[in-house]
C-alpha positions in Angstrom: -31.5 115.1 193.7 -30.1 117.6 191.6 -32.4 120.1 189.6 -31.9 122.3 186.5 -31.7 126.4 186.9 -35.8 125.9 185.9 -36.4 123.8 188.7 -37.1 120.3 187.1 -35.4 117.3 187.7 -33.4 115.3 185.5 -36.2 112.6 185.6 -38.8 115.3 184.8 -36.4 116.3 181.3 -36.3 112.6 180.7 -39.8 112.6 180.6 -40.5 115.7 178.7 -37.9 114.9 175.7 -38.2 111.0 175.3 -41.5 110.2 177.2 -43.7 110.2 174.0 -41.3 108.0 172.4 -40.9 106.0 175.0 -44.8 105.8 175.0 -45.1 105.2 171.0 -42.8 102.4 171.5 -44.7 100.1 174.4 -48.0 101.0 173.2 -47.2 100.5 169.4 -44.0 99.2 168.4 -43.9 96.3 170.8 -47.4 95.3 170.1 -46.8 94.9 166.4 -43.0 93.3 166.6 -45.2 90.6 168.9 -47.9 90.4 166.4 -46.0 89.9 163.7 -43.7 87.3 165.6 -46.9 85.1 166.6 -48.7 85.7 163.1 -45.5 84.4 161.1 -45.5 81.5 163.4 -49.0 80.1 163.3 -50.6 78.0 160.1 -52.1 80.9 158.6 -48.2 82.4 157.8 -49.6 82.6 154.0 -51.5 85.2 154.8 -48.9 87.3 156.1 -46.1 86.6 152.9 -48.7 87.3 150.4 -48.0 83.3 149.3 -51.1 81.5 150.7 -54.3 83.5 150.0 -55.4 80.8 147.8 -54.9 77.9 151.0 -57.8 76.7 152.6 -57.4 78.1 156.3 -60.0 79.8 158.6 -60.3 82.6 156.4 -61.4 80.4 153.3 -65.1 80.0 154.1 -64.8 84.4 154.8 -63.8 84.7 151.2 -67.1 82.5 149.8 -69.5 84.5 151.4 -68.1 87.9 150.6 -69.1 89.0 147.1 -66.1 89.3 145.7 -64.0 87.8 148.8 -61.1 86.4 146.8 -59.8 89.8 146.3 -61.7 92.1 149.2 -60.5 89.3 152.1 -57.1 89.2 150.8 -56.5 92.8 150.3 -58.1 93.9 153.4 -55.8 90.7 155.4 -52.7 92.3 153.3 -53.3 96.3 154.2 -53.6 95.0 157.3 -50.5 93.0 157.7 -48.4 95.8 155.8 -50.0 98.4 158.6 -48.1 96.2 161.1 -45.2 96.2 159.8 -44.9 100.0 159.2 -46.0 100.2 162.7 -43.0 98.1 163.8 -40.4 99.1 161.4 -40.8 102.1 160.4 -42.2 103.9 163.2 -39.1 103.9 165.2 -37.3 105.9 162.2 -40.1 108.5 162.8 -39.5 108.9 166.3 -37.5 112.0 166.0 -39.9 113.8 164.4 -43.1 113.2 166.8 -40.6 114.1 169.9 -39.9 117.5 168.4 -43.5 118.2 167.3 -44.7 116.6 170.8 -42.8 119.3 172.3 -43.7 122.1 170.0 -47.1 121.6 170.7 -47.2 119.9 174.2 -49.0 123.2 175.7 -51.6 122.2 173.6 -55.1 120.9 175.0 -55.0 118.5 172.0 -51.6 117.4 171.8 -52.3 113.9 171.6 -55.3 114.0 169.0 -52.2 116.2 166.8 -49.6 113.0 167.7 -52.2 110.8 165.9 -52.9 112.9 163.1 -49.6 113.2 162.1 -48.7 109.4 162.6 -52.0 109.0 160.0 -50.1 110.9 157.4 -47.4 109.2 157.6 -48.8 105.8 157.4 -51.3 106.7 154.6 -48.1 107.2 152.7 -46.7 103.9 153.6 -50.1 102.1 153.2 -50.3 103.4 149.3 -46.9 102.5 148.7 -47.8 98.8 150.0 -50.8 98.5 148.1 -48.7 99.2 145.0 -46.1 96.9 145.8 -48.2 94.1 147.0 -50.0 95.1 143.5 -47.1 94.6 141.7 -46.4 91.3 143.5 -49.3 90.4 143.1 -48.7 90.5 139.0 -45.9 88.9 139.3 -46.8 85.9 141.3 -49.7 85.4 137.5 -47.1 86.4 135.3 -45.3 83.3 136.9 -47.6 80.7 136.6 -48.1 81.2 133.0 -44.6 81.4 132.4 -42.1 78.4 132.8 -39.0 81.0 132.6 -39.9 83.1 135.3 -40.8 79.8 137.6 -37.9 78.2 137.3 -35.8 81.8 136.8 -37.3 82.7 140.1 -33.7 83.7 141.7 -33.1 86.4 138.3 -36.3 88.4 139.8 -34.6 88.4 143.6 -31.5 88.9 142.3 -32.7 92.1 140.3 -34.7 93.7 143.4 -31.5 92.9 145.4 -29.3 95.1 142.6 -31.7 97.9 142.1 -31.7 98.2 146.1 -27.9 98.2 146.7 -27.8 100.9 143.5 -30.7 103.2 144.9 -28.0 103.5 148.2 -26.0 105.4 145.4 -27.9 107.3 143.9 -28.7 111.3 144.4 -32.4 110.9 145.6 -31.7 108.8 148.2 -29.3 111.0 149.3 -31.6 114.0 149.4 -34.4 112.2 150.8 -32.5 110.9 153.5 -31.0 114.2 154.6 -34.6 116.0 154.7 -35.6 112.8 157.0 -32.9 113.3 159.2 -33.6 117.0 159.5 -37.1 117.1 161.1 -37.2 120.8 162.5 -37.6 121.7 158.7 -40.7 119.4 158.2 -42.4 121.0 161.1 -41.1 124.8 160.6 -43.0 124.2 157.1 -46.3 122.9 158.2 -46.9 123.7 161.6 -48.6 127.3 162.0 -51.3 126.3 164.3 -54.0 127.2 162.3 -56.1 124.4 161.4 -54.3 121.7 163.8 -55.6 118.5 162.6 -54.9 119.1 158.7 -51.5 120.4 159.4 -50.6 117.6 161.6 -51.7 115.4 159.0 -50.1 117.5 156.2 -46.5 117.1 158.4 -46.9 113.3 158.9 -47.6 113.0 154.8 -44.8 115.1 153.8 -42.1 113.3 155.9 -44.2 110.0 154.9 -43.4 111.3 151.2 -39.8 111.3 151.6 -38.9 108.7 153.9 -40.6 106.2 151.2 -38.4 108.0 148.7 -35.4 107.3 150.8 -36.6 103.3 151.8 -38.6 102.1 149.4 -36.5 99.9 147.8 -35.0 98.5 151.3 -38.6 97.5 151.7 -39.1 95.6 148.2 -36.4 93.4 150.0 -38.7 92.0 152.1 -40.4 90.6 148.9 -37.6 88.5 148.0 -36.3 87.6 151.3 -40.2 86.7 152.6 -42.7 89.0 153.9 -43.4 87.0 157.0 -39.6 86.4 158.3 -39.7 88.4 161.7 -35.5 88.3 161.3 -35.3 90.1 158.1 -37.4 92.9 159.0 -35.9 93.6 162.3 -32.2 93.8 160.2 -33.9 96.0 157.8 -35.6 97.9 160.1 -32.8 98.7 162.2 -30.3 99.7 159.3 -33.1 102.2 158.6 -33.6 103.5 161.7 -29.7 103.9 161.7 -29.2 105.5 158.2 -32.1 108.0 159.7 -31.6 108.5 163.4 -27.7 107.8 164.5 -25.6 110.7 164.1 -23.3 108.8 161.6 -26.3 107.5 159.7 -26.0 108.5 156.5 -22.8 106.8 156.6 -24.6 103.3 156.6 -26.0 103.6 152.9 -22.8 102.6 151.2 -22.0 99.2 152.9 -25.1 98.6 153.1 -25.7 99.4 149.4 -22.1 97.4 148.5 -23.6 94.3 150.5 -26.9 94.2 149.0 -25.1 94.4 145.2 -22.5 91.9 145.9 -25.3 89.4 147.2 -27.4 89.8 144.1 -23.8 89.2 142.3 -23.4 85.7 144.2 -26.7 84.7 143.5 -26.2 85.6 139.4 -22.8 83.5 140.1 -24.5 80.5 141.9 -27.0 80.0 139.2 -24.9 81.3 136.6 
């Protein structure tokens, strides 16, 4: 088999540049895509789609005997729903990133203690952002059911989500968010110096955590409108995100994308119209 000058294999490279990913996505990605699949399957779906925490299910008699298990059971169930679907969609968009800093910092005895502390960073990100959203959802879903115009206006809501996401393809922030997360050498020349591993690993996850909400957020208040728990949607979403950030003609993807997600909240204003 044919080496390099250095003496390693091609297999060897292989393993040194794309192992870790490789790695992140068995151990992680898969595991969550499956969990997901089976979870939005089974009779307890509601619990995934933020729809059915009110239901009687398994998790009913959980929520009686918690002081104040209406909310604490459902937010808990919901954090930990939105944690696996981070893990499966949005990990994969950070893969870059923890390849280059898994190489920066291979030589390291604690390399893979680093890996997880900056994957922590980034997901604290995404967890506050869903606890916001699933707040606001959470709002709107009252608001509805003491107002007749919003429950039977239901489609003006998805339409609006729909438009403001197609719009934000447009506009200048995404565009500067999404060329900062498809640069990620500047993320780590910025915040890895070595000296106090652990918070700089953290601090370099949160920063790129920071910006690539700023550049998907309102891809991911989608999934509110077109279901929480349909495994379908979020593998489309998730892979025109992982394309806008990863391929090297990514960035090229936010304008149909953003033209196709306006003209659909235009047909629905024209069916109901």
């Amino acid at each position: 088999m044919a080496t390099s000058p250095a003496g390693t294999t091609p297999a060897a490279r292989w393993r040194e540049r794309h192992g870790l990913a490789a790695s992140l996505v068995v151990a992680v990605v898969l595991p969550a895509w499956a969990l997901l699949v089976l979870w939005s399957a089974s009779p307890w779906r509601g619990w995934l789609d933020h729809g059915g925490w009110s239901d009687d299910s398994v998790l009913a008699p959980i929520c009686r005997a918690v002081p104040g298990g209406t909310i604490v059971v459902p937010a808990l169930v919901a954090a930990f729903a939105w944690l696996l679907m981070i893990a499966a969609m949005m990990v994969p968009t950070v893969l870059p990133l923890v390849g280059l800093f898994r190489r920066i910092a291979g030589g390291r005895p604690d390399a893979t203690p680093l890996v997880a502390s900056l994957l922590a960073g980034y997901a604290a990100v995404w967890l506050a952002f869903g606890v916001v959203a699933h707040a606001a959802d959470g709002a709107l879903r009252a608001a509805a059911s003491t107002s007749g115009w919003i429950l039977t206006h239901g489609w003006a809501v998805g339409a609006a989500v729909l438009a403001l996401a197609g719009a934000f393809q447009f506009s200048a922030l995404k565009y500067r968010c999404l060329d900062r997360c498809r640069t990620p050498y500047s993320f780590v020349n910025a915040h890895w110096h070595g000296r106090r591993p652990l918070r700089e690993a953290f601090a370099l996850g949160f920063d790129h955590g920071l910006f690539c909400v700023g550049c998907c957020w309102a891809l991911m208040l989608v999934m509110f409108v077109v279901g929480m728990g349909n495994p379908g949607w979020m593998l489309a979403l998730a892979a025109a995100m992982a394309a806008e950030k990863n391929l090297p003609g990514g960035h090229r993807v936010r304008t149909p994308l953003g033209v196709g997600l306006v003209a659909w909240a235009g047909a629905i204003v024209v069916a109901h119209a």
